[in-house]
SERO-4910 file (N, C-alpha, C, O; in steps of 0.05 Angstrom, whole numbers):
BEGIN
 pado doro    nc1    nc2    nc3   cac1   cac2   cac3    cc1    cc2    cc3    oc1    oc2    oc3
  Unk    A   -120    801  -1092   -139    784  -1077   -123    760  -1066   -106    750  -1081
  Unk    A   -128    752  -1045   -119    731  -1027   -120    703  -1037   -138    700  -1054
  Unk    A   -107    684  -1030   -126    659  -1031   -141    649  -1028   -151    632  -1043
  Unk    A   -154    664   -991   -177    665   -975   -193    673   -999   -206    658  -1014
  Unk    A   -191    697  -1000   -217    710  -1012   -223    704  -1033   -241    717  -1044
  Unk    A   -209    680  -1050   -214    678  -1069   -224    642  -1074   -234    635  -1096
  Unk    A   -221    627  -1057   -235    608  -1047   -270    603  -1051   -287    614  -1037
  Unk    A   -277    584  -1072   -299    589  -1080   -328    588  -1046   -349    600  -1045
  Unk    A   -321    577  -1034   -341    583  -1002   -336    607   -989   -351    616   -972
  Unk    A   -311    620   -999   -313    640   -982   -333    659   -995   -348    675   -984
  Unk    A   -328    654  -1023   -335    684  -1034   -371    677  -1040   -385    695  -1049
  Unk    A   -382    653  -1035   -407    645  -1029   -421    651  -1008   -408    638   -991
  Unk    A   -443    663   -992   -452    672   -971   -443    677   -961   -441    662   -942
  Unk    A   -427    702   -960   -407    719   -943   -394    704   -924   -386    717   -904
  Unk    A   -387    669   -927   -359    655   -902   -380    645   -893   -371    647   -871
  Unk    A   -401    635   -890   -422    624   -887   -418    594   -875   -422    585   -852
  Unk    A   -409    582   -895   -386    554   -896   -368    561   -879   -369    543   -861
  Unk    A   -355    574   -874   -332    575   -859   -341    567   -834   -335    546   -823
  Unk    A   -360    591   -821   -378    580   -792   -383    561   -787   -372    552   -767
  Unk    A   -400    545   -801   -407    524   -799   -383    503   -792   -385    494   -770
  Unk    A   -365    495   -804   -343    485   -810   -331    497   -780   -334    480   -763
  Unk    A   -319    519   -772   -304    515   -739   -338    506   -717   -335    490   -699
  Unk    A   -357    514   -721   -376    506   -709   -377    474   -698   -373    469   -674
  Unk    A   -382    455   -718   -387    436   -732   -349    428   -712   -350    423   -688
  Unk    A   -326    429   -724   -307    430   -697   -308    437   -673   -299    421   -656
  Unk    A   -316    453   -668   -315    459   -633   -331    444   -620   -324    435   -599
  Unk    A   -367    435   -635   -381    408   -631   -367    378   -620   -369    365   -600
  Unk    A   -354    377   -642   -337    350   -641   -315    350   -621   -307    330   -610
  Unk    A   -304    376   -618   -287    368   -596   -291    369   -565   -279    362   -545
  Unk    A   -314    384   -573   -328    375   -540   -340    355   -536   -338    343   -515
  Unk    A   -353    349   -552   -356    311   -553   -338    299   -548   -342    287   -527
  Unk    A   -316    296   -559   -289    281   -543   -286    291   -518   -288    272   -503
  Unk    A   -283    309   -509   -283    325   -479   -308    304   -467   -301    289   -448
  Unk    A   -328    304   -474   -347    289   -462   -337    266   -456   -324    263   -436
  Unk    A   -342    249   -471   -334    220   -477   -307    218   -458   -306    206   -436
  Unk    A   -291    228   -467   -264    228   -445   -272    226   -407   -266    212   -387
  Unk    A   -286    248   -412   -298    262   -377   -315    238   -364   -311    234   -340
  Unk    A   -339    219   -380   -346    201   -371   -333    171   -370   -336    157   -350
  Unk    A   -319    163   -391   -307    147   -385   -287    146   -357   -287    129   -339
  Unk    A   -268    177   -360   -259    173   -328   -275    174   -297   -270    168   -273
  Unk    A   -297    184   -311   -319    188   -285   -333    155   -280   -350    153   -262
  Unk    A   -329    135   -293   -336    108   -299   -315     90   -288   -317     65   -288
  Unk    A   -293    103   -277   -281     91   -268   -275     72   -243   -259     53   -242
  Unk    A   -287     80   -227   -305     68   -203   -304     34   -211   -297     26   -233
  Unk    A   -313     16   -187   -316     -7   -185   -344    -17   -209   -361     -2   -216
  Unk    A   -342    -46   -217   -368    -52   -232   -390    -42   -220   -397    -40   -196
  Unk    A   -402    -35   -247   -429    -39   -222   -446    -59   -236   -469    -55   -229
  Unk    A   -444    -81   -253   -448   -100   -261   -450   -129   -242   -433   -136   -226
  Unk    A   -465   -138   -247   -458   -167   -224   -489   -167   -210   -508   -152   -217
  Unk    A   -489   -187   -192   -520   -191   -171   -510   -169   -157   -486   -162   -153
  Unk    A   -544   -156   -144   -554   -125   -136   -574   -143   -121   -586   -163   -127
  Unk    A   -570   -122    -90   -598   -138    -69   -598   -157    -53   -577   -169    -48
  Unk    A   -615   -162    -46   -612   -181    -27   -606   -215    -30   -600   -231    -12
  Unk    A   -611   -219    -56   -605   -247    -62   -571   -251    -82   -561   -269    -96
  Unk    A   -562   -219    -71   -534   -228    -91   -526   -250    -81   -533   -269    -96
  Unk    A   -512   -260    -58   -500   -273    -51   -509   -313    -64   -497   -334    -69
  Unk    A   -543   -303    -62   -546   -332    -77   -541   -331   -111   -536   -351   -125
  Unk    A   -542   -307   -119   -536   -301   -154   -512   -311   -156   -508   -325   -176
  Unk    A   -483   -306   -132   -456   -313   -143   -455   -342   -137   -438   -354   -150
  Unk    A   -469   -357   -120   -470   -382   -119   -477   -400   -154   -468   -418   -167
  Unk    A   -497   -383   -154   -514   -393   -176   -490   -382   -199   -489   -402   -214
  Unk    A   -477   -369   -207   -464   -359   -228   -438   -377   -224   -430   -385   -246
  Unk    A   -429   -382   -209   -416   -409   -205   -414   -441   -206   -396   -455   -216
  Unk    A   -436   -448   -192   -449   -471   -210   -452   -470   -245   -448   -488   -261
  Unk    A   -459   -446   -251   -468   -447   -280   -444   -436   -293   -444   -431   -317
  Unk    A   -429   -433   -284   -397   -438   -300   -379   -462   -306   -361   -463   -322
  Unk    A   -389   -483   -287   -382   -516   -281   -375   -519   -262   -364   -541   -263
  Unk    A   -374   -510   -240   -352   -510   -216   -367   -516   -204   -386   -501   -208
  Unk    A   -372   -532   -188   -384   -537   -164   -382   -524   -133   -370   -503   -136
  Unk    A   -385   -527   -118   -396   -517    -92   -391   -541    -71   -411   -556    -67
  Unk    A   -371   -546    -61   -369   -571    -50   -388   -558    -21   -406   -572    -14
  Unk    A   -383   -532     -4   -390   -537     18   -405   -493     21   -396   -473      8
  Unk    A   -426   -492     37   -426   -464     40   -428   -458     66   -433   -476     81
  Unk    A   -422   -428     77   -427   -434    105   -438   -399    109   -419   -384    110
  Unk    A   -462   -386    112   -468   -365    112   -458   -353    141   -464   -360    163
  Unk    A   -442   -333    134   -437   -319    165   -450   -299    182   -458   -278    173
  Unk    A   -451   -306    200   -478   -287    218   -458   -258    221   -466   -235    223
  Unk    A   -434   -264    222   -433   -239    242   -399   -229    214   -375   -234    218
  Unk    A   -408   -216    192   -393   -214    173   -359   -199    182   -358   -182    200
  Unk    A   -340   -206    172   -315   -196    179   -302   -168    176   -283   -158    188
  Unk    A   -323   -159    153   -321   -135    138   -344   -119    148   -367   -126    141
  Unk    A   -341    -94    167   -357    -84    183   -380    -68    174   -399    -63    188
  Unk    A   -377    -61    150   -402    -52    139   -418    -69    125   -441    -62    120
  Unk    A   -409    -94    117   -421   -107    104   -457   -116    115   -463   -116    139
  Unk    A   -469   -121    101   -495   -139    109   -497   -159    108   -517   -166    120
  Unk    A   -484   -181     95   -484   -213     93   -461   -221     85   -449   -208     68
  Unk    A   -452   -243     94   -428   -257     72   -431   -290     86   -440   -302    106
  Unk    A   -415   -296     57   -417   -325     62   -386   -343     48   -375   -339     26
  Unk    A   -381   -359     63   -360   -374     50   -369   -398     37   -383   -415     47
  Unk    A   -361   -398     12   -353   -425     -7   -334   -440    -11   -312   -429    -12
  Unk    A   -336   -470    -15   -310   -480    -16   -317   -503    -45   -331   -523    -48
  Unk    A   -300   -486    -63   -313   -493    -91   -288   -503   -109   -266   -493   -113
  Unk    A   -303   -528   -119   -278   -540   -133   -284   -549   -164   -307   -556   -167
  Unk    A   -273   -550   -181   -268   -567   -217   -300   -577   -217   -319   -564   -223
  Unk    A   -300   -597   -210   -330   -620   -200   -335   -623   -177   -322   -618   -157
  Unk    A   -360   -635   -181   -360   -648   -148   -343   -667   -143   -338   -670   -119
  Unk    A   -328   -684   -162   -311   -711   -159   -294   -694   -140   -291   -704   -118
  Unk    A   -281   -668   -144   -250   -668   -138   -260   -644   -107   -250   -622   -103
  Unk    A   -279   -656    -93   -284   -633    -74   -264   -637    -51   -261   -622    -32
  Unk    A   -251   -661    -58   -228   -662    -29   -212   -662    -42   -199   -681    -34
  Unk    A   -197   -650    -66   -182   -647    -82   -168   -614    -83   -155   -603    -65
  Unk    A   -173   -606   -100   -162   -580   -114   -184   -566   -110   -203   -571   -125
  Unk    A   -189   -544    -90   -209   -531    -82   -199   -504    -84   -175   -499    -85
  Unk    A   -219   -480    -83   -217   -454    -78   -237   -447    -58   -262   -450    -59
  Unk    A   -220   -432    -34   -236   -419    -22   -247   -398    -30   -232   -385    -45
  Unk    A   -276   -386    -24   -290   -353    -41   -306   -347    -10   -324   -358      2
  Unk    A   -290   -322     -3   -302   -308     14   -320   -286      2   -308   -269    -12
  Unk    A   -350   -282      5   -364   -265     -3   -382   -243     14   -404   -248     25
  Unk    A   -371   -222     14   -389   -206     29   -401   -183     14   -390   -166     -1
  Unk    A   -430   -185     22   -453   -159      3   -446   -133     13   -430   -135     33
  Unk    A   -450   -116     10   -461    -79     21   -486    -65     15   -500    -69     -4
  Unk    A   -489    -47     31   -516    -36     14   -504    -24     -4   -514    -27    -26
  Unk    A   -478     -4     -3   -474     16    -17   -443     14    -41   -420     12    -33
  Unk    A   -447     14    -56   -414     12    -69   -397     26    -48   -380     11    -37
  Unk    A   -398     54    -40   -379     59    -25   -366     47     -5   -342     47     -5
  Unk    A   -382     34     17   -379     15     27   -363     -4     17   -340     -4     24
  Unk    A   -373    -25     -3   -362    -45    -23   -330    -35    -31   -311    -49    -27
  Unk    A   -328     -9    -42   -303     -3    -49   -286      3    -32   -262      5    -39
  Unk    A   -292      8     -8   -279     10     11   -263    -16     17   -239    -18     14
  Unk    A   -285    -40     30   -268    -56     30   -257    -72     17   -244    -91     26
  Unk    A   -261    -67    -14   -251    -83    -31   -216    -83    -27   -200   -100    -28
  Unk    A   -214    -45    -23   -183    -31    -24   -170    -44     -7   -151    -56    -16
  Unk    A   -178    -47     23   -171    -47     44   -155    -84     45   -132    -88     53
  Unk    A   -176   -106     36   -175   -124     34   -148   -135      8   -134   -155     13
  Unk    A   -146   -122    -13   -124   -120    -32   -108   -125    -23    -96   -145    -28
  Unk    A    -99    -98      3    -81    -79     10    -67   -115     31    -45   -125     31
  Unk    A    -95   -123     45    -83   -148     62    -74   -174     40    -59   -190     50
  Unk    A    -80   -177     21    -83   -208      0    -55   -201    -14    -39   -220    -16
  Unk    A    -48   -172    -26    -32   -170    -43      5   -182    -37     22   -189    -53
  Unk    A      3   -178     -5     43   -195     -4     27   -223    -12     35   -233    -33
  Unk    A      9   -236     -2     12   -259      0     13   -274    -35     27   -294    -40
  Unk    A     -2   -262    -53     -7   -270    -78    -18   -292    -79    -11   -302   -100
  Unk    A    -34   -308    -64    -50   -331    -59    -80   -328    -63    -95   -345    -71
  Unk    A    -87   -304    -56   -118   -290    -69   -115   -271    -87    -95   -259    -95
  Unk    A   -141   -268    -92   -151   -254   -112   -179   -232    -94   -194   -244    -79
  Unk    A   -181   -212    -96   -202   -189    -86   -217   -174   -110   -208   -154   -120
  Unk    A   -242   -186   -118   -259   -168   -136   -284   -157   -119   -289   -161    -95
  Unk    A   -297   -143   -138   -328   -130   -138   -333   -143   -159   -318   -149   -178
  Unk    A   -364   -150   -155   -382   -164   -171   -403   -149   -161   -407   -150   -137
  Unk    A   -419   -134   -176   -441   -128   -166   -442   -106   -142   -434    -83   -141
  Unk    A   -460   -125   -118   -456   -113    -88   -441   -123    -76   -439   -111    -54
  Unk    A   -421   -147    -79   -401   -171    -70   -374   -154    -73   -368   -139    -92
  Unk    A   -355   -160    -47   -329   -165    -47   -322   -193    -43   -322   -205    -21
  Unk    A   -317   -201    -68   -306   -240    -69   -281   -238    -67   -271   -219    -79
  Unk    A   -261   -257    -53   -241   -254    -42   -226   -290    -46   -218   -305    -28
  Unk    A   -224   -294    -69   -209   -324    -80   -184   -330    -64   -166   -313    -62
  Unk    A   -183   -355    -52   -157   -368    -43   -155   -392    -60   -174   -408    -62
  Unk    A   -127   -398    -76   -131   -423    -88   -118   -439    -72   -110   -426    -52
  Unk    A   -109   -470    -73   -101   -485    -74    -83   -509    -88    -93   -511   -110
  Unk    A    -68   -524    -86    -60   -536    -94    -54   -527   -125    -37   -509   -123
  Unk    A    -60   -533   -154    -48   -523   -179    -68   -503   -181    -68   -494   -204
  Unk    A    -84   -494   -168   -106   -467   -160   -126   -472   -193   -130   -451   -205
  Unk    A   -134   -491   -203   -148   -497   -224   -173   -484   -221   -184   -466   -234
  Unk    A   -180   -497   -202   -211   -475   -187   -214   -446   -186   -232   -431   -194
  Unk    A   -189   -441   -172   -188   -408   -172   -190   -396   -195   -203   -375   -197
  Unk    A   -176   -409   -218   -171   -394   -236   -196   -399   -258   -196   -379   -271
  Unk    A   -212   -413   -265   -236   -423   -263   -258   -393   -267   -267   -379   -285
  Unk    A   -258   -397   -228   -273   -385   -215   -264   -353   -221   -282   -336   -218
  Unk    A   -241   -344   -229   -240   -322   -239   -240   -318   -262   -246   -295   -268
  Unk    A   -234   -333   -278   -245   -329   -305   -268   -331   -306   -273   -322   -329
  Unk    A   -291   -337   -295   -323   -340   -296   -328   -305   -285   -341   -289   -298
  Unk    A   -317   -300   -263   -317   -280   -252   -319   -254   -268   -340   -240   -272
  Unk    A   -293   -249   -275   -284   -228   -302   -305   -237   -330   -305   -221   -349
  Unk    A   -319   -258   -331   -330   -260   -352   -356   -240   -352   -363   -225   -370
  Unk    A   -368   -244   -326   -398   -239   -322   -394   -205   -312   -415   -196   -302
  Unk    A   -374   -190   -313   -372   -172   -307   -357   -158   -283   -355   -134   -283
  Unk    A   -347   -173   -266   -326   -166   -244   -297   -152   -242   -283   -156   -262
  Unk    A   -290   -141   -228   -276   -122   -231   -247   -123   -212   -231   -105   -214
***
């Protein structure tokens, strides 16, 4: 007699245990298969952040309520980013004290659609990245587009608030 066969589960309901047991495995490792398959399928831009029509006032507002102020806004009628539906520039600094000071520019433009959004998030990178003077996230329905200044305190600020609330 074997070792197998002599194995007190085996020789209990004819391997009974045994089934169960590669079963009970092949379960679990398709669960990892799972888990694996969505996480990469999750890979996409946030989708976290203001949604709709009032994002653009949500990232205002999520800014102020980080400490930073808003020295100046200027909503643009006719947006730069061709699919977009709204955008607006901010010129946002530490406090209000330091608004002629150490400022960051935040270019913000909405979409209806992430695809859209991810589109020009890439595209916009692709322009910011020799310069290394901005920054290009998604927030939400927003492509925000940071320019700092001077010791860029703001910028960096404004992206740490950014990455906090979910941006990407």
């Amino acid at each position: 007699m074997s070792v197998i066969e002599a194995h007190p589960r085996r020789t209990r309901g004819g391997g009974f245990g045994d089934v169960v047991l590669v079963v009970v495995l092949v379960l679990m490792a398709l669960a990892v298969v799972l888990v694996v398959v969505v996480i990469a399928a999750g890979g996409d831009r946030s989708r976290q952040g203001p949604r709709g029509p009032g994002a653009l006032d949500a990232l205002e507002a999520d800014i102020t309520a980080s400490g930073l102020a808003v020295c100046s806004r200027t909503d643009v009628p006719d947006p730069r980013a061709t699919d977009a539906v709204a955008a607006r520039t901010l010129v946002v600094a530490t406090s209000p004290g330091a608004c002629g000071g150490d400022t960051a520019l935040v270019q913000a433009d909405a979409f209806g659609d992430d695809t859209d959004r991810d589109a020009a998030a890439r595209s916009l990178e692709g322009q910011a990245r020799p310069r290394g003077a901005a920054s290009v996230r998604t927030y939400g329905d927003l492509v925000v587009v940071t320019r700092g200044g001077g010791d860029d305190a703001a910028a960096d600020r404004l992206e740490a608030a950014l990455l906090a609330k979910g941006a990407r």
